[in-house]
N, C-alpha and C positions, 0 to 999 in steps of 0.2 A: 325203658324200664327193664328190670335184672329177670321177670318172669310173670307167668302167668298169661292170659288172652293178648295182652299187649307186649309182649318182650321183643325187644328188641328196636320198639318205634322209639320216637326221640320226642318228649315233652318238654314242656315249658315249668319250673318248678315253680308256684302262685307261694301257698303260705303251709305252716304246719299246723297240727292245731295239738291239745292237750289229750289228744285220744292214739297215740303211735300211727295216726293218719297225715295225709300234706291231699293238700288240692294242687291240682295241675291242670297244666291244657295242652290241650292236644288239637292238633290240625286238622279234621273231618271235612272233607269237602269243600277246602277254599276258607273254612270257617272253624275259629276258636272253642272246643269245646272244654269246659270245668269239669275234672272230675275227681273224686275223693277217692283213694289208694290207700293201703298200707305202705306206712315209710319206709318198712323193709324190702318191698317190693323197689325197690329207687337204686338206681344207678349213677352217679356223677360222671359227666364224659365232659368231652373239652374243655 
């Protein structure tokens, strides 16, 4: 992610949706978490 509490960890991009949001996941503990972001908040790396 480009900013905010999570900048800089690396997610998983799920889907977009029709509100300038995407769901993503992210890695917490061994374990898969869902969670809905502003798309501008989004970075593409590799």
């Amino acid at each position: 992610m480009a900013d905010g509490p999570f900048a800089g960890i690396d997610a998983i991009f799920k889907t977009a949706d029709a509100e300038s949001r995407s769901m993503i996941l992210l890695e917490m503990l061994s374990k898969l978490v869902a969670m809905s972001i502003e798309t501008a908040s989004l970075r593409k790396t590799g």
